[in-house]
N, C-alpha and C positions, 0 to 999 in steps of 0.2 A: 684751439685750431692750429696755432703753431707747431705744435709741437706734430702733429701728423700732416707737415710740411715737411719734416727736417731731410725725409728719403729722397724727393724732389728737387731742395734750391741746392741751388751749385754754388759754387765761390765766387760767383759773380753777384749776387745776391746780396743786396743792405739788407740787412736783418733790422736796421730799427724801419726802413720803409716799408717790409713786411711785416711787421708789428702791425705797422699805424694801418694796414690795410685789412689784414683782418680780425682787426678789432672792429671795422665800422662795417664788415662783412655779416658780422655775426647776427646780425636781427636781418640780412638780408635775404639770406638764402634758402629756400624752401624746403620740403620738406624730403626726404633722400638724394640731395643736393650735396655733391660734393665737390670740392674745389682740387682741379685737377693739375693748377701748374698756375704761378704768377709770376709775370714781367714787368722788369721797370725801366724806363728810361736813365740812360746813363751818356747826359751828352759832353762832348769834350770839357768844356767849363764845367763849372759846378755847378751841378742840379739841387737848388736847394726844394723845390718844389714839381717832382718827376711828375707825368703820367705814369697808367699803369694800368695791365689789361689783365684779368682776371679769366680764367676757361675752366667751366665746369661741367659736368656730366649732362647739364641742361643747357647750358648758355654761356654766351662770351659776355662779359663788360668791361666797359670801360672805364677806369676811375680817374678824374680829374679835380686834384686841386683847386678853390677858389678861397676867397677872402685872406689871401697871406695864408692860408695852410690851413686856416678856422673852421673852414666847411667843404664838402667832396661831394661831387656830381657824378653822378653813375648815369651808365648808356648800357642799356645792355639790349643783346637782338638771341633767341631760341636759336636751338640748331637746326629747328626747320624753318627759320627763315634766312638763313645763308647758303648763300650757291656755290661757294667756291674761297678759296683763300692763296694766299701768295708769300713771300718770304722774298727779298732782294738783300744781298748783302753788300754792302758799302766800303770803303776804305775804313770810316767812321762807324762801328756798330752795321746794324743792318732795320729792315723796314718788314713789319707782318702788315697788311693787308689783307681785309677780307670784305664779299661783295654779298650782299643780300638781294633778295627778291623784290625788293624797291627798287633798286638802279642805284641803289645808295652805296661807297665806297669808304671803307674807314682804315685811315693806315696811321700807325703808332712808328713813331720815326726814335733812331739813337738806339734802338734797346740791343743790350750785346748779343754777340750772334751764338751763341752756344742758348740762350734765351729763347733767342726768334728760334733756334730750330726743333727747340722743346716745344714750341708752341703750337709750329706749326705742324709737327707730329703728331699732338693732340690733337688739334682740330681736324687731321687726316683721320684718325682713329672715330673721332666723334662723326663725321660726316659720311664713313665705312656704315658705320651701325645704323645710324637711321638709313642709309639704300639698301644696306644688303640685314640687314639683324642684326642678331648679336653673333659674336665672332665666336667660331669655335676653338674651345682648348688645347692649347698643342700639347702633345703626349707621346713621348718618344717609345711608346710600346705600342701605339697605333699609330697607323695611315689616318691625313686627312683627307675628308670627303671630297670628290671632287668637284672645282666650280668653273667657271668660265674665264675666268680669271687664268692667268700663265702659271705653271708650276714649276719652282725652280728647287732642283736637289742640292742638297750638300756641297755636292762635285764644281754645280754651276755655281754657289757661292762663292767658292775657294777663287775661283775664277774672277768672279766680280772684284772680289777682295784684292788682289792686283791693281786695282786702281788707284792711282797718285788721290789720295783724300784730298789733299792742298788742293791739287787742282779742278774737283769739284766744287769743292766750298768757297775761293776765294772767290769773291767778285761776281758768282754766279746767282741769277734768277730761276729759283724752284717755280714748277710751272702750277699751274692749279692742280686742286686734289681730283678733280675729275680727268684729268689727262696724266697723273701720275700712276696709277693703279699696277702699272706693270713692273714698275720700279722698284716703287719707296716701298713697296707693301708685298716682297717677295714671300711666296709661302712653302712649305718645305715638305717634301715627302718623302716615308720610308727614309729615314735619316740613320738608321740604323745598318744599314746595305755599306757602308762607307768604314765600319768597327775593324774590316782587316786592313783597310788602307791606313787608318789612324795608325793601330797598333805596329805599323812597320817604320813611324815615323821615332825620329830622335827628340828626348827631353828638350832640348831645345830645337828643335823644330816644333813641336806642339806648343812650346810656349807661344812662340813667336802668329800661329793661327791664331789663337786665343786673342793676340795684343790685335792682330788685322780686322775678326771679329769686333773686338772692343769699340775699333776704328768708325766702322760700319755701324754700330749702335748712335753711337755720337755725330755724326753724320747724319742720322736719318737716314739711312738706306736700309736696315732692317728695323723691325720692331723687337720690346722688350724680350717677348715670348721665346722669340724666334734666336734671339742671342743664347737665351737661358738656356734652350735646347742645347743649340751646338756646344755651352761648354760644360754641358754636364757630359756630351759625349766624349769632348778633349780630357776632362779631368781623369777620365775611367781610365787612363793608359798614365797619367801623370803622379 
């Protein structure tokens, strides 16, 4: 199972903590279950024995530590019984929180923040598909359909992408995935309308889209799909 992690963890990542986790994952997870991103706590001192929250295509859990490191307790809640999720980021690391249909609140505290906000991308994504379905393919030779949801082109990303990253992500509280839709989860039309604007820009000006783009991936304010798009349009002129 490691080894189709490796597209996933980032350099923040203990690779022998992801070992030890899914190794004891492997008898746990059912059957077209797949594990979609794992976080670990990483507190100032030395974390000899992290938490660590596991998100996959059916469920969140939670892995915890006990007897000196001998045995691990999992918590785990389905995607249809969570209502909403959160991300706070701290001086120290930052805090995922997620609230289920019990009233019940669970939040994993320290874990780095490039972490928390893979995580909580996921869980946006995961919590996308069970309201609305499954998401449709983005395809730069077609229009997507249209939904209810706001639709923002090319033009208005270039736009967004203007914004200071730092000063979104430092210090700030992503708000729950039911009140984020307008944002975190821009979708793109007709992105192809935009081919003579590109083509008038200089090698180094399209680099530099590409790296604001990048920016906005890492940030969570676009999705994978949606990066992919724009820079296969950027490349076509590079």
């Amino acid at each position: 199972m490691i080894d189709n992690l490796k597209k996933i963890l980032n350099e923040d990542q203990d690779p022998k903590a992801i070992e030890k986790i899914t190794a004891k994952l492997e008898n746990l997870l059912m059957s077209n279950e797949k594990v979609g991103y794992i976080a670990v706590q990483k507190k100032p001192a030395v974390t000899i024995l992290p938490d660590s929250i596991v998100v996959t295509n059916k469920r969140i859990i939670i892995c915890k530590p006990k007897n000196l490191g001998l045995s691990m307790e999992f918590v785990d809640y389905g995607w249809d019984d969570i209502t909403s999720s959160f991300v706070k980021e701290n001086i120290l690391g930052a805090e995922f929180t997620f609230n289920t249909k019990f009233e019940l609140t669970h939040t994993i505290d320290y874990l780095p923040k490039n972490q928390a906000r893979k995580l909580y991308t996921y869980a946006k994504e995961q919590l996308d598909i069970l309201k609305n379905g499954m998401p449709i393919p983005v395809n730069t030779e077609s229009k997507i359909e249209a939904t209810t949801d706001p639709i923002y082109t090319v033009k208005e990303l270039q736009e967004i992408e203007q914004i200071d990253t730092e000063e979104v992500t430092d210090f700030a509280e992503i708000m729950p995935a039911t009140n984020y839709t307008s944002f975190a989860e821009p979708k793109i039309k007709n992105a192809t309308s935009t081919e003579k604007g590109l083509g008038e820009l200089s090698q180094d000006e399209l680099f530099a889209k590409l790296q604001n783009y990048k920016k906005l991936l890492d940030n969570g304010l676009i999705l994978q799909g949606e990066y992919d798009q724009l820079k296969s349009e950027i490349l076509k002129f590079l």
